[in-house]
Biotite code that builds the C-alpha atoms (Angstrom):
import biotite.structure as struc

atoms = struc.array([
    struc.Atom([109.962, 92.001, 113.460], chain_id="A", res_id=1, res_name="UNK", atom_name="CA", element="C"),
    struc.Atom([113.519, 92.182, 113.866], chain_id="A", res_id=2, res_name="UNK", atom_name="CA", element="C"),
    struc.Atom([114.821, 93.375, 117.100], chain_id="A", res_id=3, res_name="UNK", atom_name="CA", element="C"),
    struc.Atom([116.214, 97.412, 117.272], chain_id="A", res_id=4, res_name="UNK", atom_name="CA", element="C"),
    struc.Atom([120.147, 96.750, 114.771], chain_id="A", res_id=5, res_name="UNK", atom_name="CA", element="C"),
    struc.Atom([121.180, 99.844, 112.905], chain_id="A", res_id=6, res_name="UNK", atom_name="CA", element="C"),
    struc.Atom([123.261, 97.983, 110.065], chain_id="A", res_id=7, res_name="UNK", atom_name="CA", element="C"),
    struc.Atom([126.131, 99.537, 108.576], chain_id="A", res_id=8, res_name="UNK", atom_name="CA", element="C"),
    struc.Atom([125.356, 100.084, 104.632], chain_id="A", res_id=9, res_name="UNK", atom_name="CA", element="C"),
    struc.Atom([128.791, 99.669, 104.043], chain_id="A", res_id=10, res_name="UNK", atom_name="CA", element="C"),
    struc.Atom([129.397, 96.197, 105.770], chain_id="A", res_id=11, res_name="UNK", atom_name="CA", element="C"),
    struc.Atom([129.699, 93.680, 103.353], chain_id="A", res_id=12, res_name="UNK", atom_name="CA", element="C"),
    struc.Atom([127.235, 90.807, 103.046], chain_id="A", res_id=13, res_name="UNK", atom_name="CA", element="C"),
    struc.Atom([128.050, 87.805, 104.859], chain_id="A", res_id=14, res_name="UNK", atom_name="CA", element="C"),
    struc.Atom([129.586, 85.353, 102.244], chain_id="A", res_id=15, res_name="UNK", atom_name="CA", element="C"),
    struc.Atom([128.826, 81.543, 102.678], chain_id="A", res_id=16, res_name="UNK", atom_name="CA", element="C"),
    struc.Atom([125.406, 82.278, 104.123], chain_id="A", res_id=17, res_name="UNK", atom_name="CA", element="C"),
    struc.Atom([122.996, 79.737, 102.221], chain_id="A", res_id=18, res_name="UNK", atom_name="CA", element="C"),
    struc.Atom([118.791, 79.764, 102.331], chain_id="A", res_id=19, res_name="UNK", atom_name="CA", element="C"),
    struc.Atom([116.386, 77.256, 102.457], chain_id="A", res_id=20, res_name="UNK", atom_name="CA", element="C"),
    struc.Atom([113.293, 76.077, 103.890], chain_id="A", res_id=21, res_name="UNK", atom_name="CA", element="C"),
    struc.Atom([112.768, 75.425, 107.609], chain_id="A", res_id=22, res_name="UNK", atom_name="CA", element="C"),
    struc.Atom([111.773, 72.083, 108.656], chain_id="A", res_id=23, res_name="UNK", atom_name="CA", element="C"),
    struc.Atom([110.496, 70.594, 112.012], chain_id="A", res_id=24, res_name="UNK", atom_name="CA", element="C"),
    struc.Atom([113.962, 70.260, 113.437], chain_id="A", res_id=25, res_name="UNK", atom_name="CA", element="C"),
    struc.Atom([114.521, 73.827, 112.651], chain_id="A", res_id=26, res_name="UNK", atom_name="CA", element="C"),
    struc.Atom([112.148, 74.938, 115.313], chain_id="A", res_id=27, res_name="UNK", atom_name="CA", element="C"),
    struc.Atom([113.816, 75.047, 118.957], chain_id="A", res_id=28, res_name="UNK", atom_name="CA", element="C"),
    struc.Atom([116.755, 76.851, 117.143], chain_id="A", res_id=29, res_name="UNK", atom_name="CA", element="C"),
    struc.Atom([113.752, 79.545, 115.658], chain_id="A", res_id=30, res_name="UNK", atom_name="CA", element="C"),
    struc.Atom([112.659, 79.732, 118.978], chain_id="A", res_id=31, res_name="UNK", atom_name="CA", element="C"),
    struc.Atom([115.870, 80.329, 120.223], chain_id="A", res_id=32, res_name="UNK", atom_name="CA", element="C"),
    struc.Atom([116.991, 83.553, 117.859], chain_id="A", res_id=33, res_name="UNK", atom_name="CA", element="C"),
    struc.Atom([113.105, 84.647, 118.713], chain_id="A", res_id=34, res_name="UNK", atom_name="CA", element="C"),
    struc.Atom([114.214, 84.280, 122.213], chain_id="A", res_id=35, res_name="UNK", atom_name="CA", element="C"),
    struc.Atom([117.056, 86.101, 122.303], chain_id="A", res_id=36, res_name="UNK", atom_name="CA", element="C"),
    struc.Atom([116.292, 88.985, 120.474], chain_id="A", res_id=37, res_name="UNK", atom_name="CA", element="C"),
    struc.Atom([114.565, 90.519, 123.276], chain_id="A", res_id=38, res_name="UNK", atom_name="CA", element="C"),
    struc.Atom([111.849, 92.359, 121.526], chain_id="A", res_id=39, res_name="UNK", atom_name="CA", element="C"),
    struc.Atom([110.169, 90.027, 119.369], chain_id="A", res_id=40, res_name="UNK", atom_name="CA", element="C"),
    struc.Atom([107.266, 88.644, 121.005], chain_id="A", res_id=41, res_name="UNK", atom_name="CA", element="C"),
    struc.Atom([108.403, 85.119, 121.735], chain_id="A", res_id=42, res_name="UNK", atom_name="CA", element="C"),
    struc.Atom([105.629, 82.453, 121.026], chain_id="A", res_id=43, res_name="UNK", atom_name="CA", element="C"),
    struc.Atom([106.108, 79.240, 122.456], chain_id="A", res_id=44, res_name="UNK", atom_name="CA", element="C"),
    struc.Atom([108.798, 76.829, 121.261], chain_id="A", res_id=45, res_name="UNK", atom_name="CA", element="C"),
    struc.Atom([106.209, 74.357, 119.973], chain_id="A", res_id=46, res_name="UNK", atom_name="CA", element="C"),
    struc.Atom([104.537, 76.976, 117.423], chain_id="A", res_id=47, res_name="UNK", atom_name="CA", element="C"),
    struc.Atom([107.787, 77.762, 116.061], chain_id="A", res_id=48, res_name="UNK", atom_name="CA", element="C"),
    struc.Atom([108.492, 73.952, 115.356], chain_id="A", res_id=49, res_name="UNK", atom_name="CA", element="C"),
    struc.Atom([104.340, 73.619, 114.236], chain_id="A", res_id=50, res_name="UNK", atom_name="CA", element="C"),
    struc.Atom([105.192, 76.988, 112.012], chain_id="A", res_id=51, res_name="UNK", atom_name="CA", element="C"),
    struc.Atom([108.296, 75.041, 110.353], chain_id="A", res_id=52, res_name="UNK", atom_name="CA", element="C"),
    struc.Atom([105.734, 72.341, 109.884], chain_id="A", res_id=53, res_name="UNK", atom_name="CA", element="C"),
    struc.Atom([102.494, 74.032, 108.471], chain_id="A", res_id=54, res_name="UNK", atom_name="CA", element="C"),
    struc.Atom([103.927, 76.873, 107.133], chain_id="A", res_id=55, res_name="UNK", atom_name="CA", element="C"),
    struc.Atom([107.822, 75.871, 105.490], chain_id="A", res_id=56, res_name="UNK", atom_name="CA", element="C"),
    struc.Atom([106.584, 76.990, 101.914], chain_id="A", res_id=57, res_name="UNK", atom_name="CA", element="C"),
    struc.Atom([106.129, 80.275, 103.163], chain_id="A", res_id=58, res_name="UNK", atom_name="CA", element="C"),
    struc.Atom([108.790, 80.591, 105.559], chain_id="A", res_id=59, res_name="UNK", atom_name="CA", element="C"),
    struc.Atom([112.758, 80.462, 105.070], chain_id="A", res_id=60, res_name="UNK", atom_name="CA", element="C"),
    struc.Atom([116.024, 80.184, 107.389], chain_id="A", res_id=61, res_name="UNK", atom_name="CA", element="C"),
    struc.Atom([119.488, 81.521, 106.913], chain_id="A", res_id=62, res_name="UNK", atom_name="CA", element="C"),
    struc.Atom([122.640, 79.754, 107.479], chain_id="A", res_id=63, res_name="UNK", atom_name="CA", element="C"),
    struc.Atom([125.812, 80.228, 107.840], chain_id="A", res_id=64, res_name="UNK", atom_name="CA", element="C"),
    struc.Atom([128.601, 77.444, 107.947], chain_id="A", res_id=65, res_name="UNK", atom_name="CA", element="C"),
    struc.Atom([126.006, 75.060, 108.635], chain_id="A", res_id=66, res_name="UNK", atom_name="CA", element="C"),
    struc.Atom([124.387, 76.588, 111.759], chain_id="A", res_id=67, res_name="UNK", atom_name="CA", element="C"),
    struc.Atom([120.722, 78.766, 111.380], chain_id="A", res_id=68, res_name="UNK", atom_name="CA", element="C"),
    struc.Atom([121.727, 82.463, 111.463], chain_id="A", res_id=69, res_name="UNK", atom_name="CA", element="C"),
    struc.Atom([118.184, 83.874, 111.071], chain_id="A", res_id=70, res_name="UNK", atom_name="CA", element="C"),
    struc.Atom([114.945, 83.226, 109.987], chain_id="A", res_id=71, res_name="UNK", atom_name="CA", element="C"),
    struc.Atom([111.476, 84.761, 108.358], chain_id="A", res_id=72, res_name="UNK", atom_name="CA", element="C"),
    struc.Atom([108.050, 83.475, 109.184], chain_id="A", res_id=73, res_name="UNK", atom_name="CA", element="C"),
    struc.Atom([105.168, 84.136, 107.128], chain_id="A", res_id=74, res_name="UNK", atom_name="CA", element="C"),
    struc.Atom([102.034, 82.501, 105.607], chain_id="A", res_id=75, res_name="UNK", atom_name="CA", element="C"),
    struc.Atom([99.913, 83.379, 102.312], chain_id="A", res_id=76, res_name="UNK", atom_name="CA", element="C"),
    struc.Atom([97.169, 85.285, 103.222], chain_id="A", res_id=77, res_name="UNK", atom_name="CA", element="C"),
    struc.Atom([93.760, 82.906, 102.453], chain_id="A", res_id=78, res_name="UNK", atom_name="CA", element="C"),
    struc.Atom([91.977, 85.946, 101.477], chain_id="A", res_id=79, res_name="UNK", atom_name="CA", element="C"),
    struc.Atom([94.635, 86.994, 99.415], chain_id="A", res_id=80, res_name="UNK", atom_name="CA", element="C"),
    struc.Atom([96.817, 84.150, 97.666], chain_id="A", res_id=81, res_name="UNK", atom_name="CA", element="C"),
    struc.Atom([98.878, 86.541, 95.808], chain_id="A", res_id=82, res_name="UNK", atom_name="CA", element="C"),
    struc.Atom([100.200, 88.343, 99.252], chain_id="A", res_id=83, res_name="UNK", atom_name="CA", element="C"),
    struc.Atom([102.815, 87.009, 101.488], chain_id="A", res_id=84, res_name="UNK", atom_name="CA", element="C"),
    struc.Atom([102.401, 87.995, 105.234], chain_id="A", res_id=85, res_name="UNK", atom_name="CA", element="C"),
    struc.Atom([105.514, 87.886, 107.213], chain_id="A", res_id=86, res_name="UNK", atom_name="CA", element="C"),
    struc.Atom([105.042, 87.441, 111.191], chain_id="A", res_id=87, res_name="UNK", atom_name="CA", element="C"),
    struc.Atom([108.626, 87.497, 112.436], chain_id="A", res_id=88, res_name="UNK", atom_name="CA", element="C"),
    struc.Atom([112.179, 88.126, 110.895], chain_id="A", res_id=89, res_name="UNK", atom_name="CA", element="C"),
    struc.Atom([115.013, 87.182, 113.400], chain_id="A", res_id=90, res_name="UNK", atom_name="CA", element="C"),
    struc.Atom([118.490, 87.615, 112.763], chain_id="A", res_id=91, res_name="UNK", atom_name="CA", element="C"),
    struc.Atom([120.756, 85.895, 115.799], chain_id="A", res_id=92, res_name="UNK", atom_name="CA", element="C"),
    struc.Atom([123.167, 88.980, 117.249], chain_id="A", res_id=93, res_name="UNK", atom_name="CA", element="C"),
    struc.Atom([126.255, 87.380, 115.767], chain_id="A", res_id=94, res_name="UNK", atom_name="CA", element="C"),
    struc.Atom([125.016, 87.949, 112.246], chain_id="A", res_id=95, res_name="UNK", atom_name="CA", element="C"),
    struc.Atom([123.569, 90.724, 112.635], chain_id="A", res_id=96, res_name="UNK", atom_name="CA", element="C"),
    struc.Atom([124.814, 93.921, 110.241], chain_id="A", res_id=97, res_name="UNK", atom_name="CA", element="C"),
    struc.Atom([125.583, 91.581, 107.199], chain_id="A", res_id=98, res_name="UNK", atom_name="CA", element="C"),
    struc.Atom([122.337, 92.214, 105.089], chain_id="A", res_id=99, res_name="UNK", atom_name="CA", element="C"),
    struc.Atom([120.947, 88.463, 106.290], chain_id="A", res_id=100, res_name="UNK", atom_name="CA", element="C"),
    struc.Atom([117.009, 89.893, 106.945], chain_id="A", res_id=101, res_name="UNK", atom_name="CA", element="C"),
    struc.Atom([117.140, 91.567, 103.469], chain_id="A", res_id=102, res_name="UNK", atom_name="CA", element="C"),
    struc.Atom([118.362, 88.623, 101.523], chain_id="A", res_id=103, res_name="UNK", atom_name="CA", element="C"),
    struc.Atom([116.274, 86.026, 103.269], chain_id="A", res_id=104, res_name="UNK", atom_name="CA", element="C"),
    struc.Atom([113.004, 88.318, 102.380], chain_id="A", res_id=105, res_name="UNK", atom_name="CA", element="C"),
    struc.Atom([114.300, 88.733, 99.254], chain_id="A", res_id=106, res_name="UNK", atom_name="CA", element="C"),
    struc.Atom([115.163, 84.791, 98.236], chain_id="A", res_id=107, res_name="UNK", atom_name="CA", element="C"),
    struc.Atom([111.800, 84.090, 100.262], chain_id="A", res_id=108, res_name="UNK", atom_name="CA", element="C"),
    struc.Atom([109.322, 86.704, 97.451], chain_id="A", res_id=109, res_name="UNK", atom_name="CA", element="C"),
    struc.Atom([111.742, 85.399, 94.664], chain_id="A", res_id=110, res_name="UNK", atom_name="CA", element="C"),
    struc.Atom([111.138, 81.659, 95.410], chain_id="A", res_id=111, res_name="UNK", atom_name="CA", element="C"),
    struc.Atom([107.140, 82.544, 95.969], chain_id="A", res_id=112, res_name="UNK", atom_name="CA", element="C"),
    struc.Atom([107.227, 84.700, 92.804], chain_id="A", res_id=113, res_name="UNK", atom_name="CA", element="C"),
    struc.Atom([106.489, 81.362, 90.529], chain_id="A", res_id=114, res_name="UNK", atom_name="CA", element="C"),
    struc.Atom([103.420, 80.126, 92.855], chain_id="A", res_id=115, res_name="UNK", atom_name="CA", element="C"),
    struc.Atom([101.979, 83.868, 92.264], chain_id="A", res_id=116, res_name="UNK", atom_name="CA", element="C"),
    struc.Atom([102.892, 86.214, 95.406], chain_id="A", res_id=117, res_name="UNK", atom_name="CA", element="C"),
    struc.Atom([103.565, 89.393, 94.204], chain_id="A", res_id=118, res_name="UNK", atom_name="CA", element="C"),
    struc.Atom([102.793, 91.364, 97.248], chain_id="A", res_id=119, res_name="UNK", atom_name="CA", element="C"),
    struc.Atom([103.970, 91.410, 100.578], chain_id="A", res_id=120, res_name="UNK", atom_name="CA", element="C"),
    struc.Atom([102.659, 92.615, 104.103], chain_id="A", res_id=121, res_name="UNK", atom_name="CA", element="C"),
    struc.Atom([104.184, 93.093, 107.294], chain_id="A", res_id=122, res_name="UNK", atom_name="CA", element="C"),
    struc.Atom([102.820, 94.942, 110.991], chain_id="A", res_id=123, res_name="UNK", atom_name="CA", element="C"),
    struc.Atom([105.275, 97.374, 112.170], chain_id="A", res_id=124, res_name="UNK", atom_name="CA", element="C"),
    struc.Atom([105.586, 99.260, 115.737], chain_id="A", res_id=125, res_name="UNK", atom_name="CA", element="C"),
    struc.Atom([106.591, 103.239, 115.379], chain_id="A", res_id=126, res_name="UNK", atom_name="CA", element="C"),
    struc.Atom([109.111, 102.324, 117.577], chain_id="A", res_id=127, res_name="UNK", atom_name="CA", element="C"),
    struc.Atom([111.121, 99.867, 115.233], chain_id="A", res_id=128, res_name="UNK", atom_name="CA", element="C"),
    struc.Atom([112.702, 101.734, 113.571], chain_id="A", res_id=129, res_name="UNK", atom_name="CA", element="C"),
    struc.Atom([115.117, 98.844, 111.762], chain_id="A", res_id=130, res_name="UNK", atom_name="CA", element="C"),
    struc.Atom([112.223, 97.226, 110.773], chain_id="A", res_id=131, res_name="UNK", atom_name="CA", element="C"),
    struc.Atom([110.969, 99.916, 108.892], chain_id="A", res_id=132, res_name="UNK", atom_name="CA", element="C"),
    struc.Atom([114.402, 100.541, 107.198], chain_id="A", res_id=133, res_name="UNK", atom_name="CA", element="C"),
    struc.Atom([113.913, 97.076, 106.502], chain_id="A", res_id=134, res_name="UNK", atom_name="CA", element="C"),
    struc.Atom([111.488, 96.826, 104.573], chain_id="A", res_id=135, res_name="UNK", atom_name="CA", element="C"),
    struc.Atom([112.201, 100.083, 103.344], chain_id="A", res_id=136, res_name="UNK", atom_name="CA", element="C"),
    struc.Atom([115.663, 98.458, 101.875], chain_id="A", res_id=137, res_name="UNK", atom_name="CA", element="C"),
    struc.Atom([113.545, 95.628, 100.509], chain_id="A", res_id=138, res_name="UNK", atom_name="CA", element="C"),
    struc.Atom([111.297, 97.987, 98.770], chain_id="A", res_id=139, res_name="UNK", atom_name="CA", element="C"),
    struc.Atom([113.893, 99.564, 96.927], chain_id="A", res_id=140, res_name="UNK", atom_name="CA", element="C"),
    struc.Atom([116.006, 96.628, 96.300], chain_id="A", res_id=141, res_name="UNK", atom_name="CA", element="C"),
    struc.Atom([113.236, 94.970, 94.465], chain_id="A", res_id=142, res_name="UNK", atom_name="CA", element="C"),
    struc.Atom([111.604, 98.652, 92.759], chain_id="A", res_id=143, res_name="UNK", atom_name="CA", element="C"),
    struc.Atom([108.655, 98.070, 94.502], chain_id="A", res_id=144, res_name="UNK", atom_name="CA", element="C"),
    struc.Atom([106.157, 100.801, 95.721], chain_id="A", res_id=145, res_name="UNK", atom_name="CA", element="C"),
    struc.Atom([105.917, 100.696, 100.005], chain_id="A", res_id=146, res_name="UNK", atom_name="CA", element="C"),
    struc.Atom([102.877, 101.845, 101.338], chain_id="A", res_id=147, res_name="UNK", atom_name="CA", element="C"),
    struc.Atom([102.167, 102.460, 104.941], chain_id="A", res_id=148, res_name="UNK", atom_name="CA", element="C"),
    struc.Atom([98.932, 102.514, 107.397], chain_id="A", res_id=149, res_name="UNK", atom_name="CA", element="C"),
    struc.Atom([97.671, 102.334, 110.465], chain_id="A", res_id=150, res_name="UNK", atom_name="CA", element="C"),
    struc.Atom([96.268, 98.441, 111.299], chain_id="A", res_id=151, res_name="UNK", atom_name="CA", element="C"),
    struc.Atom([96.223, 97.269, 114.460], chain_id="A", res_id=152, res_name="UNK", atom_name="CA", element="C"),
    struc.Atom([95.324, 100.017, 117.304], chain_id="A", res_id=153, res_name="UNK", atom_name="CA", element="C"),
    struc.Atom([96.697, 99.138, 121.163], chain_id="A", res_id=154, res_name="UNK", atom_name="CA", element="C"),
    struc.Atom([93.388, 98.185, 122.310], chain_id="A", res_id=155, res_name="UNK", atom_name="CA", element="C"),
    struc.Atom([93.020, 95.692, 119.047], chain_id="A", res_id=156, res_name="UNK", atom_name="CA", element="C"),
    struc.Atom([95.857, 93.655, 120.162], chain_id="A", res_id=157, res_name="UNK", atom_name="CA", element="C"),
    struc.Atom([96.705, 94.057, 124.342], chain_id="A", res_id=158, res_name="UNK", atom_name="CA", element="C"),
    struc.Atom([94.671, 92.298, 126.369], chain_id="A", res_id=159, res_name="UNK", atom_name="CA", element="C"),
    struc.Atom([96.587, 93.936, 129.901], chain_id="A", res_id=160, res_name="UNK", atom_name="CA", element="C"),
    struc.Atom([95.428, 98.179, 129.801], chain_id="A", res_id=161, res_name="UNK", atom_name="CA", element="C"),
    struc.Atom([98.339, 98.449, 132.535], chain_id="A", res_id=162, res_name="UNK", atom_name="CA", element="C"),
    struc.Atom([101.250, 96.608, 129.547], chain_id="A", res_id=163, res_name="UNK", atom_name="CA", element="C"),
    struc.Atom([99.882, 98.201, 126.577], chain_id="A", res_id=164, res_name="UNK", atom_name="CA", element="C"),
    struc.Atom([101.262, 96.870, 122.849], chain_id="A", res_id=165, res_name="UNK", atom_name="CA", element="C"),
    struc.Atom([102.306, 99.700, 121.127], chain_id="A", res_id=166, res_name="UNK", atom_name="CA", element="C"),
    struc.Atom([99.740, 99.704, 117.952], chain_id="A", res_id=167, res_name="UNK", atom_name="CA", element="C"),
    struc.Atom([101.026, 98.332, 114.876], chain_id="A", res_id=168, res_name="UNK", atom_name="CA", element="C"),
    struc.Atom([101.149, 99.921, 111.309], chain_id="A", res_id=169, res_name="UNK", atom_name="CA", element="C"),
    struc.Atom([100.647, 97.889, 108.205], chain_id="A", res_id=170, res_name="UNK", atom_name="CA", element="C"),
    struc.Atom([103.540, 98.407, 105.762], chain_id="A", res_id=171, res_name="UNK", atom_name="CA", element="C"),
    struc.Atom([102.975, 97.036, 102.201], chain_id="A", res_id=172, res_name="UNK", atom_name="CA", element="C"),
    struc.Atom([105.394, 96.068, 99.360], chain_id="A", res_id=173, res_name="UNK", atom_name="CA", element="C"),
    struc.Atom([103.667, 95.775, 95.507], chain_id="A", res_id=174, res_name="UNK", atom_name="CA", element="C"),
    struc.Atom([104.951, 95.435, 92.515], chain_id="A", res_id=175, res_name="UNK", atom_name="CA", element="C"),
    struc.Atom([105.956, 99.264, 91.087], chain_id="A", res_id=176, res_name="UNK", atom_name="CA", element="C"),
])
């Protein structure tokens, strides 16, 4: 999720920052933010351009006078068609503290709203905190109820006992 930013709530939104869909030649620069964020964990710079690819509907990128300024991966859950799943939100340090993660998760449910999704899902560490406030923000921006729960336990998801992943919480956004 989005690397450790306590935004100020009374900074103003960035003005001329556009959204859209990412597309193949979008991915290095994904990679890139994902990179240098220093927490998220960084897949490899060919999934990120396979991601903008496979999995554009789902997915959206910020910019901001004309270069990417963040970005939000996610898929539709199979199982679930109505739920959006969101893998990584990346906002690149510059831009950071301008309300870019919120608005990009926001336009992204609003422009999935008409194929269905009503529901979204993220995995959160205990640790990230701005994550949390995150989706907390989103929660309340759109009136929707936020449940949280355990998901993922340390031994579900780190292969190395001696680097453990912290385990990961599942933190859900439906309709009030």
């Amino acid at each position: 999720m989005s690397p450790p930013h306590r935004s100020d709530p009374t900074t103003p939104a960035r003005t001329g920052v556009t959204t859209r869909r990412p597309s193949i030649d979008d991915g290095i620069r994904l990679w890139e933010i994902a990179r240098d964020t220093e927490v998220l964990d960084l897949n490899s710079a060919y999934a990120y351009t396979l991601w903008c690819r496979d999995f554009a509907a789902s997915s959206i990128v910020a910019e901001h006078d004309g270069a990417i300024a963040g970005f939000v991966t996610g898929y539709r859950r199979p199982d679930r068609p109505d739920t959006l799943f969101v893998w990584q939100v990346a906002v690149d340090a510059a831009h950071r503290g301008h309300g870019i993660a919120s608005r990009m998760l926001i336009d992204l449910l609003d422009h999935l709203a008409v194929q269905g999704v009503s529901r979204l899902e993220t995995t959160i560490t205990a640790s990230n905190t701005a994550s949390q406030e995150l989706f907390g923000s989103v929660a309340k921006k759109r009136r929707s109820t936020l449940t949280v729960r355990d998901l993922f336990a340390s031994h579900h998801i780190s292969p190395i006992e001696s680097d453990p992943h912290e385990p990961e919480q599942l933190y859900i956004i439906d309709p009030a």
